[in-house]
N, CA, C and O atoms as a Maestro MAE file, in Angstrom:
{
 s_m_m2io_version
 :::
 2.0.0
}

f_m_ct {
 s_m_title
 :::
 protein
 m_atom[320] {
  # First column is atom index #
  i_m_mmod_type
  r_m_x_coord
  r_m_y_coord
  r_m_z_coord
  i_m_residue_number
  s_m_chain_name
  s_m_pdb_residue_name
  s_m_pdb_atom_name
  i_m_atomic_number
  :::
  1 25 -15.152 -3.906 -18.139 1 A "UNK " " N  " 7
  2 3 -15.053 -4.084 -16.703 1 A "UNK " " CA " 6
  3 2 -16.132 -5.067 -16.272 1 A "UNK " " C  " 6
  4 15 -17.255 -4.916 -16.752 1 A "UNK " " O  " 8
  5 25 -15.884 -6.153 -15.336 2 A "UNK " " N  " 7
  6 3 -16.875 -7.066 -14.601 2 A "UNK " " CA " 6
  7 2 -17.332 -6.493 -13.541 2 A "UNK " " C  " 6
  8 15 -16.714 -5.627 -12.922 2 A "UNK " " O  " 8
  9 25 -18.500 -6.945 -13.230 3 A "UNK " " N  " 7
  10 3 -19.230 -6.270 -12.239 3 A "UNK " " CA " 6
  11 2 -19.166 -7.639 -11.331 3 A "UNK " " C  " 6
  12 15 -19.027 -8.803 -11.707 3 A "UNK " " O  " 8
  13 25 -19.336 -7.027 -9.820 4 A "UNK " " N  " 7
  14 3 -19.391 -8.164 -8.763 4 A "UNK " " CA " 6
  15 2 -20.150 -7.409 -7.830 4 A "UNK " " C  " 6
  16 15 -19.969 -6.327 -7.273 4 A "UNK " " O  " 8
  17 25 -21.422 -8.621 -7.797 5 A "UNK " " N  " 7
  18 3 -22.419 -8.256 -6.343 5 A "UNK " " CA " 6
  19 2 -21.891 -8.571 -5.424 5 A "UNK " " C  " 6
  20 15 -21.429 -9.706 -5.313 5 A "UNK " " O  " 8
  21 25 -21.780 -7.480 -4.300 6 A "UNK " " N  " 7
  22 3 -21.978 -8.234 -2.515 6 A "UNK " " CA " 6
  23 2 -23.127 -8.182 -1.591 6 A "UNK " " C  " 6
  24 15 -24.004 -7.319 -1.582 6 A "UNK " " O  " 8
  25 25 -23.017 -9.253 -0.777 7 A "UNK " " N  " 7
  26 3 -24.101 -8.751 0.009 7 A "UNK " " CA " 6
  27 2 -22.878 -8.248 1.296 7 A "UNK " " C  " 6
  28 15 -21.705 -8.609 1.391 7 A "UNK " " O  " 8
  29 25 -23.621 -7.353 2.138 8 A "UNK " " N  " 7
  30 3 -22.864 -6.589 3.632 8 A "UNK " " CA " 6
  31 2 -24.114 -6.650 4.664 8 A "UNK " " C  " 6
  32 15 -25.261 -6.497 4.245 8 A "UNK " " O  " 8
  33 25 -23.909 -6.820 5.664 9 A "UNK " " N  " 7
  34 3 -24.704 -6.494 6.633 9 A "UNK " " CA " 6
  35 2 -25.005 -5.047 6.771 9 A "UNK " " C  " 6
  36 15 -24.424 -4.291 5.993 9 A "UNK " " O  " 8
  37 25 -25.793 -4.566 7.611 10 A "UNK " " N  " 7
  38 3 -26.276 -3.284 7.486 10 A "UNK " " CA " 6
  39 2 -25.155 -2.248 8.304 10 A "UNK " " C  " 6
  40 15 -24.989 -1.075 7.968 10 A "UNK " " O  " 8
  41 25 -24.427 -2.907 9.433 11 A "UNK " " N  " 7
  42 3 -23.200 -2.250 10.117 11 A "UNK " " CA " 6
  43 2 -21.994 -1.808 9.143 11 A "UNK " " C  " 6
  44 15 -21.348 -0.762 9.216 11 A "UNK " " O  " 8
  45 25 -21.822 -3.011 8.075 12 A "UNK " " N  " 7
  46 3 -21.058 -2.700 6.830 12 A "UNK " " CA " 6
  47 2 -21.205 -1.866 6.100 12 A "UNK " " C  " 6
  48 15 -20.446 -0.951 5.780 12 A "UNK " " O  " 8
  49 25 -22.516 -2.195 5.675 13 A "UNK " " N  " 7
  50 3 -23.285 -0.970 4.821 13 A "UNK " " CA " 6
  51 2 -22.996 0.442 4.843 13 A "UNK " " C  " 6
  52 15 -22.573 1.261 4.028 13 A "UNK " " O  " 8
  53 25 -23.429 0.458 6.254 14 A "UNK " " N  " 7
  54 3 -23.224 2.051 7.059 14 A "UNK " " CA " 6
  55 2 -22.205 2.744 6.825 14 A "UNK " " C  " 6
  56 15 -22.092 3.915 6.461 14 A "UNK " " O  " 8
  57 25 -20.978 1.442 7.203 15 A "UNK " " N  " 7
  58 3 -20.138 2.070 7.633 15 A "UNK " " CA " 6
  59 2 -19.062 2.215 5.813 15 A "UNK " " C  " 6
  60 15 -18.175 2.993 5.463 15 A "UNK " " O  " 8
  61 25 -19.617 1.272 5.239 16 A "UNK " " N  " 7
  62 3 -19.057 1.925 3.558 16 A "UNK " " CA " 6
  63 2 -19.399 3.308 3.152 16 A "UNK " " C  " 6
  64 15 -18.642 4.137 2.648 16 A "UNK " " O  " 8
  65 25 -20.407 3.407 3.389 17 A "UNK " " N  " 7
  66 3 -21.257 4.424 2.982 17 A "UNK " " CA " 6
  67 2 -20.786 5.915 3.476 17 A "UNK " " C  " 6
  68 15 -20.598 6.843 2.690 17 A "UNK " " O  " 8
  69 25 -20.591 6.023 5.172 18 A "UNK " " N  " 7
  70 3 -19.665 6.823 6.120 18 A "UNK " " CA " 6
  71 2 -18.136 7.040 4.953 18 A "UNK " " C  " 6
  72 15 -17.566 8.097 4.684 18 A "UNK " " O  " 8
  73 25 -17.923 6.132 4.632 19 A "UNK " " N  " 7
  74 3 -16.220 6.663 4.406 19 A "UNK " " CA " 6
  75 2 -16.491 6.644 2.965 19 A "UNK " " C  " 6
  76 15 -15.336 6.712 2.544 19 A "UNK " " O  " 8
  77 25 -17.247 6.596 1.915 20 A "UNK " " N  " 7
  78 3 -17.824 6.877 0.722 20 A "UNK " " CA " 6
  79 2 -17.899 8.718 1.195 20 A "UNK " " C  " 6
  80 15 -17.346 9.643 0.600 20 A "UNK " " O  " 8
  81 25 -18.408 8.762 1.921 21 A "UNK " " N  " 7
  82 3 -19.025 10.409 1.842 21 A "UNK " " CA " 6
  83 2 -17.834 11.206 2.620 21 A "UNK " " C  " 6
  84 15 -17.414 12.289 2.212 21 A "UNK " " O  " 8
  85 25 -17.378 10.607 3.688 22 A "UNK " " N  " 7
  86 3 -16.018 11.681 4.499 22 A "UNK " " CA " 6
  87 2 -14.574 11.426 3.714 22 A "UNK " " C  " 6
  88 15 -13.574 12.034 4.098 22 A "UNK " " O  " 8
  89 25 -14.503 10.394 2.470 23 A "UNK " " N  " 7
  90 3 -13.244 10.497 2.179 23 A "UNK " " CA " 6
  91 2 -13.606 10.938 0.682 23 A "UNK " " C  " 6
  92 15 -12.678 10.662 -0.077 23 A "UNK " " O  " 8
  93 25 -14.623 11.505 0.088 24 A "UNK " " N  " 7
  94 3 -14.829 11.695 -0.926 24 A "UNK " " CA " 6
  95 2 -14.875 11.241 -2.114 24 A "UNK " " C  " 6
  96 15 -14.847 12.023 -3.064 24 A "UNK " " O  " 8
  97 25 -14.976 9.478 -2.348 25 A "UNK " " N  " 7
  98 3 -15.485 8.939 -3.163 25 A "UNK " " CA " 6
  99 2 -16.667 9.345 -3.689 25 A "UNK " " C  " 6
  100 15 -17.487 10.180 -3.308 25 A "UNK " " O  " 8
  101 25 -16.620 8.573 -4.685 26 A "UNK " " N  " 7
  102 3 -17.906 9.281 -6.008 26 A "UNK " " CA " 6
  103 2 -18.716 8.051 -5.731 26 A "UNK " " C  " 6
  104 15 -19.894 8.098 -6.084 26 A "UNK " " O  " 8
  105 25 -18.122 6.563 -4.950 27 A "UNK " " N  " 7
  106 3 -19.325 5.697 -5.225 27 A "UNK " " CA " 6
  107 2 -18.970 4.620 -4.288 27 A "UNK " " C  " 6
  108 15 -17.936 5.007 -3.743 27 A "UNK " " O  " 8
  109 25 -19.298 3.455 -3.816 28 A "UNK " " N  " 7
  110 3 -19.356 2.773 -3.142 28 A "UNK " " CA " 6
  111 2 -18.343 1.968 -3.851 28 A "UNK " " C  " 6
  112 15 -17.241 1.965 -3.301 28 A "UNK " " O  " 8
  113 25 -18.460 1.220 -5.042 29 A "UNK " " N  " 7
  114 3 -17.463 0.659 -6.353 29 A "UNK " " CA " 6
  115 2 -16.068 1.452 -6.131 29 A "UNK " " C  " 6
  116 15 -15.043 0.775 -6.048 29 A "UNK " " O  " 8
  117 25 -15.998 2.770 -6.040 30 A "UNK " " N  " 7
  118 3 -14.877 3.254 -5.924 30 A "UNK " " CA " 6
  119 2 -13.847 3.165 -4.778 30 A "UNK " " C  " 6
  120 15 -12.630 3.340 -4.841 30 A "UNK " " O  " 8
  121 25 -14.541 2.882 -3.820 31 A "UNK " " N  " 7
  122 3 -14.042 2.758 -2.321 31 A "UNK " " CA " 6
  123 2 -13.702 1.031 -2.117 31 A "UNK " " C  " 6
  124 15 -12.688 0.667 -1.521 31 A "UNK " " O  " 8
  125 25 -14.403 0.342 -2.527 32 A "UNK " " N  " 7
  126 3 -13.823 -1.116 -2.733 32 A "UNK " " CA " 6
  127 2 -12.807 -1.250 -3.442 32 A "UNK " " C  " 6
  128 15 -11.760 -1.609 -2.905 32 A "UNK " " O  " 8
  129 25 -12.874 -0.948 -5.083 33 A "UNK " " N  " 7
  130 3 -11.553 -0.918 -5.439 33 A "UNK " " CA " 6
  131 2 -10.526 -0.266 -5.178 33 A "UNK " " C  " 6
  132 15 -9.436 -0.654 -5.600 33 A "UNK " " O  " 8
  133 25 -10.651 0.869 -4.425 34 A "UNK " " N  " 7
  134 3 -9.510 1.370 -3.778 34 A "UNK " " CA " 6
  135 2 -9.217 0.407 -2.461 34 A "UNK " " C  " 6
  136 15 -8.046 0.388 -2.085 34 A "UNK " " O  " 8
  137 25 -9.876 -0.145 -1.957 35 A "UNK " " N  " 7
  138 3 -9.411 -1.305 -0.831 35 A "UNK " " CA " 6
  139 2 -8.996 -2.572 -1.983 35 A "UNK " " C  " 6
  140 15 -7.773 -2.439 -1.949 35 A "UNK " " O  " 8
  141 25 -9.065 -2.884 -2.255 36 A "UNK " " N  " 7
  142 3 -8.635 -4.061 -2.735 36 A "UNK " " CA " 6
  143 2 -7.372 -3.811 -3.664 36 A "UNK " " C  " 6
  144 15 -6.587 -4.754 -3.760 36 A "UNK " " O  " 8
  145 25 -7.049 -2.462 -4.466 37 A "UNK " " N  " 7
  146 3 -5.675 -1.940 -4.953 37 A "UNK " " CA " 6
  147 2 -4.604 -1.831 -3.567 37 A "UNK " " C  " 6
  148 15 -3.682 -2.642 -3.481 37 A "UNK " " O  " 8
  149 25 -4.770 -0.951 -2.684 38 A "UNK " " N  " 7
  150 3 -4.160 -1.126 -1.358 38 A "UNK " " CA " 6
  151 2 -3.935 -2.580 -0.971 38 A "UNK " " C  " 6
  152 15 -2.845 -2.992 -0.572 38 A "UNK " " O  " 8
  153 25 -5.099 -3.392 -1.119 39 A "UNK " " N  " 7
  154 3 -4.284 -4.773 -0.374 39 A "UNK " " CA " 6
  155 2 -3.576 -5.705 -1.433 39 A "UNK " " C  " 6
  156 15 -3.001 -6.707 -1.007 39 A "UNK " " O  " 8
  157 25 -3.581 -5.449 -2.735 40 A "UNK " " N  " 7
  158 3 -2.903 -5.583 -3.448 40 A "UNK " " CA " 6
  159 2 -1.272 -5.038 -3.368 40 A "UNK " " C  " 6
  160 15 -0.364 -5.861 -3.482 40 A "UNK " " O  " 8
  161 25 -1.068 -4.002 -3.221 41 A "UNK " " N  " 7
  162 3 -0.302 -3.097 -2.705 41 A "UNK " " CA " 6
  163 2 0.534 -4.323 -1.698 41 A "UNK " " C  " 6
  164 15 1.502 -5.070 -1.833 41 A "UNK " " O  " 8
  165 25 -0.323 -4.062 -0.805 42 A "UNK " " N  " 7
  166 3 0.315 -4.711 0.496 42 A "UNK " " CA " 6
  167 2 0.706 -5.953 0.638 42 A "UNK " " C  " 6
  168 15 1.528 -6.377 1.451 42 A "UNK " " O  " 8
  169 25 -0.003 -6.655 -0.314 43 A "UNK " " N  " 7
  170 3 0.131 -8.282 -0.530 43 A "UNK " " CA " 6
  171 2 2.164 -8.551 -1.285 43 A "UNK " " C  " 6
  172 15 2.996 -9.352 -0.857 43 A "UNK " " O  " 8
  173 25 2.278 -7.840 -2.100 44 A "UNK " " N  " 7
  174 3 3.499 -7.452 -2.960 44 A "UNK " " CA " 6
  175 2 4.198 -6.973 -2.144 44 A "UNK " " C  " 6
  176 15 5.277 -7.544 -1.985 44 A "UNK " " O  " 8
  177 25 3.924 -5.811 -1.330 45 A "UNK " " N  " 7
  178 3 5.314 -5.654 -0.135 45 A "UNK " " CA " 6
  179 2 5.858 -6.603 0.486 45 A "UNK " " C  " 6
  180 15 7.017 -7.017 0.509 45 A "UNK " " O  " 8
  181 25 4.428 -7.083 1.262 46 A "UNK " " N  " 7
  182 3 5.063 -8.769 2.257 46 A "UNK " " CA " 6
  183 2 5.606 -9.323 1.370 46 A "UNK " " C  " 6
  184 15 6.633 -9.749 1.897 46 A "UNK " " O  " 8
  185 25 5.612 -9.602 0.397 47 A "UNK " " N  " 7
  186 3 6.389 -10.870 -0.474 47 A "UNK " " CA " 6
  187 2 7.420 -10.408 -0.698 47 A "UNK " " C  " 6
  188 15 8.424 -11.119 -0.740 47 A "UNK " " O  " 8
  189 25 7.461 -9.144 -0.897 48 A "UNK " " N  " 7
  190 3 8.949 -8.473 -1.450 48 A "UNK " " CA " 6
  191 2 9.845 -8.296 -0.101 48 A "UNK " " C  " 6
  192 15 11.047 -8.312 -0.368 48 A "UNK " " O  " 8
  193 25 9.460 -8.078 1.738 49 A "UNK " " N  " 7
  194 3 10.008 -8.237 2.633 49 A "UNK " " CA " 6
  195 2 10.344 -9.780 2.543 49 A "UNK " " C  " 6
  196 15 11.496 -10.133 2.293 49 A "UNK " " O  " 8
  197 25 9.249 -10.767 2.765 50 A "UNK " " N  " 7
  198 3 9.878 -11.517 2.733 50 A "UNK " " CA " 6
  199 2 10.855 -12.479 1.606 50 A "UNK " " C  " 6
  200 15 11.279 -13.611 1.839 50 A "UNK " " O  " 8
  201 25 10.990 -11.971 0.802 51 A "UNK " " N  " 7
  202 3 11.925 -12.161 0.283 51 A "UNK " " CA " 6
  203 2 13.235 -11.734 0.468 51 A "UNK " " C  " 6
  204 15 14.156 -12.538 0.614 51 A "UNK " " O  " 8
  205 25 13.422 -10.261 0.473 52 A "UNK " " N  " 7
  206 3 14.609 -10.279 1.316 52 A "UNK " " CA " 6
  207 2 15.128 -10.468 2.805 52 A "UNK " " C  " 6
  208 15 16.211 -10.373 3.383 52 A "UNK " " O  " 8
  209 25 13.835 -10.778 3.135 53 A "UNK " " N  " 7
  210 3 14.441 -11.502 4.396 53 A "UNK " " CA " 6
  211 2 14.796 -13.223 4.641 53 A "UNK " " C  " 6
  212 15 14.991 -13.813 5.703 53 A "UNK " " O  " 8
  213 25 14.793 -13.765 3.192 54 A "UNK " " N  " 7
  214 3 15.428 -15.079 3.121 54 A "UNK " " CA " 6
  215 2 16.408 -14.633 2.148 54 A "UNK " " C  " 6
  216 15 16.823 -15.535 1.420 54 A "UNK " " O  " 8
  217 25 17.022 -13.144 1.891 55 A "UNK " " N  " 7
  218 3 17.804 -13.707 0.945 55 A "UNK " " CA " 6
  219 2 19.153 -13.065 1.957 55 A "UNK " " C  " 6
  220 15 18.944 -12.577 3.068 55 A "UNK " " O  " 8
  221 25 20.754 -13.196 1.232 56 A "UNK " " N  " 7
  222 3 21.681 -12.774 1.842 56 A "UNK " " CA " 6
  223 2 22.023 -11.820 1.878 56 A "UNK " " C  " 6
  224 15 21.960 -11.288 0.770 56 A "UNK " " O  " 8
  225 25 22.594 -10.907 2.997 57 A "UNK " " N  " 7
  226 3 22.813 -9.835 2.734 57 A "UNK " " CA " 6
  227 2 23.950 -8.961 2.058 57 A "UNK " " C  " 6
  228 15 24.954 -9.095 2.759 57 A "UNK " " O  " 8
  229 25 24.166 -8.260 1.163 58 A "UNK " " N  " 7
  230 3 25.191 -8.070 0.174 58 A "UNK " " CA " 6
  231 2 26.476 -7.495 1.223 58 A "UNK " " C  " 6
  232 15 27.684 -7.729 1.199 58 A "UNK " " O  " 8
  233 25 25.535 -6.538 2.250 59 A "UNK " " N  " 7
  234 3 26.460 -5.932 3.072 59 A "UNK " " CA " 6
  235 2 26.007 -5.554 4.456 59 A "UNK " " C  " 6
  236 15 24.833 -5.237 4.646 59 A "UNK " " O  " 8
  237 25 26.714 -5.571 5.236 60 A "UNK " " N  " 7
  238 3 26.211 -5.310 6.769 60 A "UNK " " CA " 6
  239 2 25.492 -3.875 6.838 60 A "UNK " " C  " 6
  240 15 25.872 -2.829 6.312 60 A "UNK " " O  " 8
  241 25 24.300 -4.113 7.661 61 A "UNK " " N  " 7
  242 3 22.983 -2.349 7.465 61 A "UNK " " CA " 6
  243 2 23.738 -1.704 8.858 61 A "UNK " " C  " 6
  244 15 23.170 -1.537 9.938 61 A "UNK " " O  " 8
  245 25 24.766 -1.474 8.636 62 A "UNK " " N  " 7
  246 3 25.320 -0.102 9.902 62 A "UNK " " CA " 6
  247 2 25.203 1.172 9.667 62 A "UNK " " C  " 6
  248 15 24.703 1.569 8.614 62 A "UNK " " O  " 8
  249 25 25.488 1.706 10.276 63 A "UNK " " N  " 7
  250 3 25.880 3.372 10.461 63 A "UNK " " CA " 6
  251 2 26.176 4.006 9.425 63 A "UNK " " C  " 6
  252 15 25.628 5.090 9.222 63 A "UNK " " O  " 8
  253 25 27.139 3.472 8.494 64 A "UNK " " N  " 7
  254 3 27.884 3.737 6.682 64 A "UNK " " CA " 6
  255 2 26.979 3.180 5.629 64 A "UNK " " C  " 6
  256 15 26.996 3.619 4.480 64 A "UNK " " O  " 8
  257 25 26.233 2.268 5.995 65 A "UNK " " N  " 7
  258 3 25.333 1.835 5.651 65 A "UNK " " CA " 6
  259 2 23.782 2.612 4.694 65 A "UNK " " C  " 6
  260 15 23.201 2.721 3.615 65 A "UNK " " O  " 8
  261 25 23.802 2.959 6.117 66 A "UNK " " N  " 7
  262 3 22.398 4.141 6.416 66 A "UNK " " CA " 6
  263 2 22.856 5.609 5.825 66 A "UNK " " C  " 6
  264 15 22.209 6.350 5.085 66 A "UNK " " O  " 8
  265 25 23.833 5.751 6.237 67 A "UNK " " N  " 7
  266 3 24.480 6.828 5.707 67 A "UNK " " CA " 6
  267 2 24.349 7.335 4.304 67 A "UNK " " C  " 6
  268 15 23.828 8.402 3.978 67 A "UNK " " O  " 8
  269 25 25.149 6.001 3.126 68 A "UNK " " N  " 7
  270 3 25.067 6.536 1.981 68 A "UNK " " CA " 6
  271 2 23.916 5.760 1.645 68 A "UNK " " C  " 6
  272 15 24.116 5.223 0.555 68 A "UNK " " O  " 8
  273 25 23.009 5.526 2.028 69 A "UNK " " N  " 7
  274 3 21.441 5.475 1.726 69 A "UNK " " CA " 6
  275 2 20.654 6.905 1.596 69 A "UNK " " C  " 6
  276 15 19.907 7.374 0.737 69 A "UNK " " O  " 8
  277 25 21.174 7.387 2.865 70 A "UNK " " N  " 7
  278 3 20.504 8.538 2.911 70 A "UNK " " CA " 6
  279 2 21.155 9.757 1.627 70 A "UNK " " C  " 6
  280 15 20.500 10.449 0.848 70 A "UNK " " O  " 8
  281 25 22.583 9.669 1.793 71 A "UNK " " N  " 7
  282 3 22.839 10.025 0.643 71 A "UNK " " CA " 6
  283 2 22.458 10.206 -1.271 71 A "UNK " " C  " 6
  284 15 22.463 11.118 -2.098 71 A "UNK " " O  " 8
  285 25 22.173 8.760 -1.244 72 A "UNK " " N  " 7
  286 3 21.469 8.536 -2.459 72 A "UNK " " CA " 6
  287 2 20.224 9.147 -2.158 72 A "UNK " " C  " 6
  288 15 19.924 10.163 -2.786 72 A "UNK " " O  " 8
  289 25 19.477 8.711 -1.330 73 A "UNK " " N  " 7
  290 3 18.097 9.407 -1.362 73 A "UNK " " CA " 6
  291 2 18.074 10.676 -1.542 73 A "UNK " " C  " 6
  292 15 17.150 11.053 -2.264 73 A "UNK " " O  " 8
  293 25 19.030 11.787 -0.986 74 A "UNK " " N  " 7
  294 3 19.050 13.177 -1.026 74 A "UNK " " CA " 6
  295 2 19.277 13.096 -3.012 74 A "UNK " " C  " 6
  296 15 18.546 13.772 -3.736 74 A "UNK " " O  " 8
  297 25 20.314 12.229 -3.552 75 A "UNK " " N  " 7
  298 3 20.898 13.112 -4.618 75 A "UNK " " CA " 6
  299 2 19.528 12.670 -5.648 75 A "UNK " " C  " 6
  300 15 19.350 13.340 -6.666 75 A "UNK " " O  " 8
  301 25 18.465 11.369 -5.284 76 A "UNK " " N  " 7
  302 3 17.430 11.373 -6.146 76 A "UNK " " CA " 6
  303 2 16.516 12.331 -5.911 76 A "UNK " " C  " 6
  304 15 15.878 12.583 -6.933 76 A "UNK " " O  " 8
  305 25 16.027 13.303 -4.479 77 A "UNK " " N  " 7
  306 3 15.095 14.088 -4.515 77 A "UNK " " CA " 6
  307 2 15.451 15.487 -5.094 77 A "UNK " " C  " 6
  308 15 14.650 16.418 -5.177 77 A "UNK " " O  " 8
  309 25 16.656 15.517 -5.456 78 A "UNK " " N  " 7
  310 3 17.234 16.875 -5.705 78 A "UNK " " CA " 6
  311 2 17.150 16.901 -7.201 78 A "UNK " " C  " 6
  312 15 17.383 17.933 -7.829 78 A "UNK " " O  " 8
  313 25 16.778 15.631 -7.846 79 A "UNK " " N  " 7
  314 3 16.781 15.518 -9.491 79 A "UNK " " CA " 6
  315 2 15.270 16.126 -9.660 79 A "UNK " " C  " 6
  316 15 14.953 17.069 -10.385 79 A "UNK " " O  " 8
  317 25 14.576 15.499 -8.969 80 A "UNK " " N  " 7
  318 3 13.352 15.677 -9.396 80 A "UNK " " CA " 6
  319 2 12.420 17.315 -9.330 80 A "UNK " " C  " 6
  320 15 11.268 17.388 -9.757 80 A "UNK " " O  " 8
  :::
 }
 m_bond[319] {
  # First column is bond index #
  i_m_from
  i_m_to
  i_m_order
  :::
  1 1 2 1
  2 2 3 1
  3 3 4 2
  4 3 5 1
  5 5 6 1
  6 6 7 1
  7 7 8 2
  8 7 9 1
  9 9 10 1
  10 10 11 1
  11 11 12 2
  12 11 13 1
  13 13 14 1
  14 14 15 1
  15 15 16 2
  16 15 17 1
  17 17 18 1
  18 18 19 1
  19 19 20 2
  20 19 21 1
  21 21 22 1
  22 22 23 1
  23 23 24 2
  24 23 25 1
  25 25 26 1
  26 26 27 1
  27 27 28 2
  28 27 29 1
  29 29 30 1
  30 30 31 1
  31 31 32 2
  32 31 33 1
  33 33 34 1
  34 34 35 1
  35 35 36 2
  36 35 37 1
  37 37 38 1
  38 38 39 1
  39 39 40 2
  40 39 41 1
  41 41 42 1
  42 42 43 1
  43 43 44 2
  44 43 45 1
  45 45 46 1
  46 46 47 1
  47 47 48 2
  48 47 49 1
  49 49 50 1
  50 50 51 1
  51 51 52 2
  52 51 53 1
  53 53 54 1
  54 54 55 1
  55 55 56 2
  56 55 57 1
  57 57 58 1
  58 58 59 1
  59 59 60 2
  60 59 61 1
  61 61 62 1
  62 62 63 1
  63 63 64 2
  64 63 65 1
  65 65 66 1
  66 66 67 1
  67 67 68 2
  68 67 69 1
  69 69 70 1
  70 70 71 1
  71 71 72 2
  72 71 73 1
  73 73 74 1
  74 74 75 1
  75 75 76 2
  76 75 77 1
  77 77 78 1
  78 78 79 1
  79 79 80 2
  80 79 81 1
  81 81 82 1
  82 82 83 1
  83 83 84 2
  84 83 85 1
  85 85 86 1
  86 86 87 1
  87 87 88 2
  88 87 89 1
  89 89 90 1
  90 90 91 1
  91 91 92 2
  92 91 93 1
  93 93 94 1
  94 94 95 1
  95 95 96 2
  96 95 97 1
  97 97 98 1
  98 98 99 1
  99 99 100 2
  100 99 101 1
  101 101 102 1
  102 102 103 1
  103 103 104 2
  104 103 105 1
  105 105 106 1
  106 106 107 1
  107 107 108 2
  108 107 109 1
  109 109 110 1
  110 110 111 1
  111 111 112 2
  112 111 113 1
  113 113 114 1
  114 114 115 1
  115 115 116 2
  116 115 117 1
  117 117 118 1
  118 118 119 1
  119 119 120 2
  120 119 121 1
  121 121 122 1
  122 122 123 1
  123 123 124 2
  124 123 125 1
  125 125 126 1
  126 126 127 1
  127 127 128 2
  128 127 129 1
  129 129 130 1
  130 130 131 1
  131 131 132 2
  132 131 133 1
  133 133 134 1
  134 134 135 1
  135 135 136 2
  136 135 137 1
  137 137 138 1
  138 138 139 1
  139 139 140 2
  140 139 141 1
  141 141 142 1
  142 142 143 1
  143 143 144 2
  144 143 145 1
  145 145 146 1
  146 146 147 1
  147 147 148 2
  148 147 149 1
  149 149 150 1
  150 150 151 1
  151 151 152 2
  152 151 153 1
  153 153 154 1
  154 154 155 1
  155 155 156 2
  156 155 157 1
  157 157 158 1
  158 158 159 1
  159 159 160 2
  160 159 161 1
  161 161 162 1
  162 162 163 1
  163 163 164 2
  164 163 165 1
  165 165 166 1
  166 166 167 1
  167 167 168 2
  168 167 169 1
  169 169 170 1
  170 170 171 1
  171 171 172 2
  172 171 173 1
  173 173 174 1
  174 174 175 1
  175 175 176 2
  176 175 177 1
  177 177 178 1
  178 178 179 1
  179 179 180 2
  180 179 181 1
  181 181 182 1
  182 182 183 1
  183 183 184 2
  184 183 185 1
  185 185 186 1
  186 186 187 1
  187 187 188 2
  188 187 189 1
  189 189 190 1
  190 190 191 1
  191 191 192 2
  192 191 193 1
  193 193 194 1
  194 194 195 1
  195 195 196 2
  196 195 197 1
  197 197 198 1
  198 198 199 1
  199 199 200 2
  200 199 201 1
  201 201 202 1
  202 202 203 1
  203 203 204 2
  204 203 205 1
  205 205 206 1
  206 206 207 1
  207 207 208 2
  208 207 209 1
  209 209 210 1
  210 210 211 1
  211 211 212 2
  212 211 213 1
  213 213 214 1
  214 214 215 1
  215 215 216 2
  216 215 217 1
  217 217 218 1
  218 218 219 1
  219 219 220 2
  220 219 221 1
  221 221 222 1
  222 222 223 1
  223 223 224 2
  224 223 225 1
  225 225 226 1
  226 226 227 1
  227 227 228 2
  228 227 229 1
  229 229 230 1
  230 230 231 1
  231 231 232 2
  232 231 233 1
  233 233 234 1
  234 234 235 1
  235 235 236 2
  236 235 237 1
  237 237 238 1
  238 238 239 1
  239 239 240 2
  240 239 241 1
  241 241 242 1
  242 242 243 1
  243 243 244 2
  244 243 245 1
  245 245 246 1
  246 246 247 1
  247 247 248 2
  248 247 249 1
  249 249 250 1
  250 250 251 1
  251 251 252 2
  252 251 253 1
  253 253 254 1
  254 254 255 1
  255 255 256 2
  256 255 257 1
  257 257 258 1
  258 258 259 1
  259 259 260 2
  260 259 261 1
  261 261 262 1
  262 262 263 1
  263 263 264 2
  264 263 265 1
  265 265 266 1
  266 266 267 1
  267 267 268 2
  268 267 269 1
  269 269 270 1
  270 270 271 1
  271 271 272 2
  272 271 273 1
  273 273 274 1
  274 274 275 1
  275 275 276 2
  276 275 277 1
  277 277 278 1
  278 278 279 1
  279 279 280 2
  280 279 281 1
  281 281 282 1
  282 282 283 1
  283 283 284 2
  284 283 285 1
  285 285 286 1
  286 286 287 1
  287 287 288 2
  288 287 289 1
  289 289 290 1
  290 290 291 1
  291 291 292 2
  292 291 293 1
  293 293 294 1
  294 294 295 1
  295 295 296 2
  296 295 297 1
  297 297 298 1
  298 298 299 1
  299 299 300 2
  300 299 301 1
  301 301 302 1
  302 302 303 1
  303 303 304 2
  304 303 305 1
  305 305 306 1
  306 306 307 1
  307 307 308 2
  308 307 309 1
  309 309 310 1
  310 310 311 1
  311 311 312 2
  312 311 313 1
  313 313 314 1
  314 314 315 1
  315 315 316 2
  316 315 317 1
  317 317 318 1
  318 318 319 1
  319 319 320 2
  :::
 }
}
């Protein structure tokens, strides 16, 4: 694993430190890389919205639509 220094201002500091201790991280390192996995995370959604939002749509999102969506979704939570 590489190590990376930051510097933070002391408002930063604080306030790492605050959500280090109320969200129960073990370390300051731990709470960064959990921000930076999340915006990782998030970086891959937008791309994956926008991607299907330039691509075509196979089928119109109506009512029948939503429907057997929801359908499928029921028959995958019922496997698990």
């Amino acid at each position: 694993m590489s190590t990376m220094n930051i510097s933070l201002p002391d408002t930063l500091k604080s306030f790492v430190d605050d959500q280090v201790g109320q969200r129960g991280y073990g370390s300051s390192g731990e709470y960064v890389r959990d921000l930076i996995r999340k915006d990782q995370d998030r970086q891959q959604l937008r791309s994956m919205l926008l991607v299907g939002a330039h691509s075509e749509s196979a089928e119109p999102a109506d009512a029948a639509y939503f429907e057997r969506l929801h359908q499928r979704v029921k028959r995958t939570t019922h496997l698990k």
